[in-house]
Backbone bond lengths (Angstrom), bond angles and torsions (degrees), N, CA, C in turn:
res aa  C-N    CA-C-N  psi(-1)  N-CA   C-N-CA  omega(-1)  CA-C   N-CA-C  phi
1 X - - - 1.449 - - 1.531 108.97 -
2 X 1.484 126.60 149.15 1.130 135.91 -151.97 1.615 93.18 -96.64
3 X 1.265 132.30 131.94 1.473 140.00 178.41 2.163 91.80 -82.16
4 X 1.130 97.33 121.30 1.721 83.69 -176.16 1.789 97.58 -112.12
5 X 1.277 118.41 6.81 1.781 101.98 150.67 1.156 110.55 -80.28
6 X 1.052 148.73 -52.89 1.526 129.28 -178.41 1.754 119.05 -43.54
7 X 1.735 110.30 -41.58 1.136 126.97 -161.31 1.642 87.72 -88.34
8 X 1.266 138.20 5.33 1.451 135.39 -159.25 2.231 80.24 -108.51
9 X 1.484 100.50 -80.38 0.943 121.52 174.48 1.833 133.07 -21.99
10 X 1.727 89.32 -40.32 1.629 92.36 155.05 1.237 126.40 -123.09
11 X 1.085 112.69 19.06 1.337 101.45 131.40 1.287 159.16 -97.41
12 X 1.426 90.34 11.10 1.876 138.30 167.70 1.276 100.04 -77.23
13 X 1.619 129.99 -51.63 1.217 120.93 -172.53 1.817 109.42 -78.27
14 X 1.072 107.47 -29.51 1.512 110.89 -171.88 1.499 111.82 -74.97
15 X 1.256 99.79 -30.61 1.610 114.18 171.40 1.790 113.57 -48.82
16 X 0.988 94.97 -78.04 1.510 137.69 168.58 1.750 111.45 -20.74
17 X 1.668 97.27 -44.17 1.317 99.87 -169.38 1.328 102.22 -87.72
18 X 1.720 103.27 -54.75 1.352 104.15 177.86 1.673 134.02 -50.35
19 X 1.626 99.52 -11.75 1.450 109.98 167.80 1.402 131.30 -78.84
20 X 1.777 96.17 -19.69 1.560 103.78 175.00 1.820 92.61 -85.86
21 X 1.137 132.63 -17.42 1.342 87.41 -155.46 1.797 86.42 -100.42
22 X 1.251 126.46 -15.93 1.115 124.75 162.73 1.846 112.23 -47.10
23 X 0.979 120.30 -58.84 1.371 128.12 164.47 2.052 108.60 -41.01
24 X 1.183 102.52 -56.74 1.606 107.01 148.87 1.229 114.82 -30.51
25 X 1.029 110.13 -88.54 1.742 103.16 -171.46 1.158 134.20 -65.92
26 X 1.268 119.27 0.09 1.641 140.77 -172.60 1.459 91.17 -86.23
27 X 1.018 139.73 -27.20 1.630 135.64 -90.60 2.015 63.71 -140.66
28 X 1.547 100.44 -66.63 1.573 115.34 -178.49 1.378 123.88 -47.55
29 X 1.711 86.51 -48.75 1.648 83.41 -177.50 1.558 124.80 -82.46
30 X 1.685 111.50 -9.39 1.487 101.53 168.75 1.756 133.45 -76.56
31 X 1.584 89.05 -10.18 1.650 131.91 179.82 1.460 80.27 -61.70
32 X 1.344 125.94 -97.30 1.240 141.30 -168.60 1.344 122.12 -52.15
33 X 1.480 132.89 -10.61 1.351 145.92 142.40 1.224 109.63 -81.51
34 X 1.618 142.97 -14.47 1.499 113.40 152.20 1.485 127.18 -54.88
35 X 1.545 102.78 -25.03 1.571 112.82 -157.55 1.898 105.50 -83.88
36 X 1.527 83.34 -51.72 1.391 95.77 -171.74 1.558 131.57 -109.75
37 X 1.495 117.13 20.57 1.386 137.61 150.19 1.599 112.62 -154.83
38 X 1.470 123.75 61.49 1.481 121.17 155.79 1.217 112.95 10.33
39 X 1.771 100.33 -87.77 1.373 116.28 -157.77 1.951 107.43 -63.71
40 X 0.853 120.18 -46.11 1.427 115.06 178.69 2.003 90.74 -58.60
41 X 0.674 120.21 -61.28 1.902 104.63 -175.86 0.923 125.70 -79.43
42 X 1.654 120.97 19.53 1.244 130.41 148.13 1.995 100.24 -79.09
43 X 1.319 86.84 -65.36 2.295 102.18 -178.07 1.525 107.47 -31.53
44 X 1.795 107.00 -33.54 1.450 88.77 -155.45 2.025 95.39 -101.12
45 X 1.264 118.39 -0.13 1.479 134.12 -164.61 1.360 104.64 52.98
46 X 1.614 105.40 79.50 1.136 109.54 -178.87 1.539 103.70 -88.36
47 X 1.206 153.81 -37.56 1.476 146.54 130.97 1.100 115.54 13.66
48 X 1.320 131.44 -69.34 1.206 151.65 -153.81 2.056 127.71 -125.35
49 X 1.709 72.48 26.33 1.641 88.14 -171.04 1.805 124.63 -74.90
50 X 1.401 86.51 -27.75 1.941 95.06 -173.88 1.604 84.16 -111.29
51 X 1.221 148.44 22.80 1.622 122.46 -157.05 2.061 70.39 -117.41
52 X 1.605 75.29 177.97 2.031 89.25 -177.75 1.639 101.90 -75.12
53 X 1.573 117.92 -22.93 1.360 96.59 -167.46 1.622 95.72 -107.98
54 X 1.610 127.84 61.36 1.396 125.28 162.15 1.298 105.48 -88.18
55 X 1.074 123.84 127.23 1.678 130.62 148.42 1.414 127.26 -57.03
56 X 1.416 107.09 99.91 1.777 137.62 -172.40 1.769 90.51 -41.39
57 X 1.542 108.85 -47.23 1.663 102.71 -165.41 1.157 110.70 -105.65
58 X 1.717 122.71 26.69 1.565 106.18 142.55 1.954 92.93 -112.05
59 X 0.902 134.66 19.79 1.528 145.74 173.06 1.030 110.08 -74.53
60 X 1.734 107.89 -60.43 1.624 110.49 170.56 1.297 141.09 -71.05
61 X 1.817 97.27 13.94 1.490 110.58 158.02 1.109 116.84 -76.65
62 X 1.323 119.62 -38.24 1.839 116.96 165.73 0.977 109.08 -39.64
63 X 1.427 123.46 -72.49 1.197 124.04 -171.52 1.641 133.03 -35.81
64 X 1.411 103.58 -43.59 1.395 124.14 176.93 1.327 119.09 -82.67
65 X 1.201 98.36 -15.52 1.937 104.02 177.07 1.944 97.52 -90.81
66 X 1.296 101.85 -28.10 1.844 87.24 -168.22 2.034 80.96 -87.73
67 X 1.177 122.38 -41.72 2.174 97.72 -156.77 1.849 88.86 -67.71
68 X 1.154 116.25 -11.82 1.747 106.68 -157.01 1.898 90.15 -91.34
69 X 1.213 117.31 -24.54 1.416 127.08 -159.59 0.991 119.74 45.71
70 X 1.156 135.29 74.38 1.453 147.23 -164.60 2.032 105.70 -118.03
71 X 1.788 95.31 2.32 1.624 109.86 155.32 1.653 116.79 -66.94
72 X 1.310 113.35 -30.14 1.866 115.78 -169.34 1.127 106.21 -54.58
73 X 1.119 127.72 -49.67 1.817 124.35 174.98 1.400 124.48 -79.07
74 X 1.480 110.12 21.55 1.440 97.93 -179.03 1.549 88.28 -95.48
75 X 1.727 110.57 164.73 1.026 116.57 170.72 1.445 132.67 -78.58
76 X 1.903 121.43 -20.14 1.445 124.58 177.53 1.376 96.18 -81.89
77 X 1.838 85.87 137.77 1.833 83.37 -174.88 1.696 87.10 -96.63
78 X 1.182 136.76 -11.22 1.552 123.94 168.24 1.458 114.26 -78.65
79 X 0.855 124.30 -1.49 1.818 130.39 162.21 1.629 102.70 -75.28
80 X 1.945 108.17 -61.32 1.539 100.32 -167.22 1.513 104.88 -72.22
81 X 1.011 120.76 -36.58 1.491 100.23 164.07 1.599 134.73 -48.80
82 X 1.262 111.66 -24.37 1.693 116.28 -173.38 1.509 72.94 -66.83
83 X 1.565 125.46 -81.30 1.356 144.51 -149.90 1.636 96.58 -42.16
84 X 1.319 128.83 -50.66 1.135 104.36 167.88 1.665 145.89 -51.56
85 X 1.562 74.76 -32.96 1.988 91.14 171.29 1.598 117.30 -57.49
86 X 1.754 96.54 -44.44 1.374 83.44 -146.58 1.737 99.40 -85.74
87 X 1.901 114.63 -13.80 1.241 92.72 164.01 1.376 120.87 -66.88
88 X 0.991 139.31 3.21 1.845 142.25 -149.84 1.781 73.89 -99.10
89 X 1.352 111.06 -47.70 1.327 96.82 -149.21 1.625 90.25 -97.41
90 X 1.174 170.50 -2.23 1.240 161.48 105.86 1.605 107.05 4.19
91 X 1.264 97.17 -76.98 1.789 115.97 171.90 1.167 100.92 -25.31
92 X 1.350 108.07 -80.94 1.427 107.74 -151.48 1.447 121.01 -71.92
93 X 1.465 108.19 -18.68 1.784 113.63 178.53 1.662 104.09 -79.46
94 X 1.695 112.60 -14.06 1.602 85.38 -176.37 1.678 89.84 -111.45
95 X 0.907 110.40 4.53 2.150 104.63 165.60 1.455 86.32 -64.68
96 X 1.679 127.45 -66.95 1.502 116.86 -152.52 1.623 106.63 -74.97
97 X 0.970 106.98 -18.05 1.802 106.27 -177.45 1.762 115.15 -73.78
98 X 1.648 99.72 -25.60 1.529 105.55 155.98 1.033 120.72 -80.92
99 X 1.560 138.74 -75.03 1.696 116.28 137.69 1.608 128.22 24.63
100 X 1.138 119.53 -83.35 1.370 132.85 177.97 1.534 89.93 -54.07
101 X 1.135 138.36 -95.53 1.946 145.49 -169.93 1.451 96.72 -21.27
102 X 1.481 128.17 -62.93 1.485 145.53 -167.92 1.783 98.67 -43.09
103 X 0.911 99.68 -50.66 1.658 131.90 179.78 1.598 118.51 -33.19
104 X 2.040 72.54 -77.18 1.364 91.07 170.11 1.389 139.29 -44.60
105 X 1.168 99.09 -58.20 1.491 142.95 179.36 1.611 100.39 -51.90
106 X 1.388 119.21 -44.29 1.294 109.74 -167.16 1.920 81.44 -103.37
107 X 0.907 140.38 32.74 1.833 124.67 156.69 1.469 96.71 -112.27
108 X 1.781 119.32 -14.75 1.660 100.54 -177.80 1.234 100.40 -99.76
109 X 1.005 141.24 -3.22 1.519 145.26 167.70 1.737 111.00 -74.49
110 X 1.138 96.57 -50.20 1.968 98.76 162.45 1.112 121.77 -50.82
């Protein structure tokens, strides 16, 4: 039988990490959307994106511009690449962040 605190526990840590470096690349790619689309990092308040006074609902224009990919036609190919990263890494931090809950969920049920 599978011990699911250990299996709870790392996937807390894997979570965790993969969230900083996701936070990493967010971090990159708005760097690289000041330079090379202004106006989209004005839309998305890229200024004011990690600070307390960012607005969640021009935020979730990021969001909707990287799952919709509406990066393929831009012309910097080091922009669509960030954009590729950082959905890779979106993906994958909220696969493990469900993971981790799944986890949970099944050690408070035990």
């Amino acid at each position: 039988m599978i011990n699911i605190f250990p299996l709870f526990i790392s996937f807390l840590v894997v979570s965790v990490i993969n969230m900083v470096r996701y936070f990493s690349a967010l971090r990159a790619l708005l760097q690289q959307m000041q330079t090379s689309d202004p106006q989209l990092y004005q839309s998305v308040d890229g200024a004011g994106f990690f600070t307390a006074r960012g607005q969640p609902a021009r935020q979730v224009l990021l969001v909707r511009y990287l799952f919709k990919k509406g990066y393929r036609d831009h012309q910097d190919e080091a922009f669509v690449r960030h954009c590729v990263r950082t959905r890779h890494q979106f993906i994958l931090t909220s696969v493990l962040c469900v993971l981790t809950l799944i986890s949970l969920l099944a050690l408070l049920i035990r």
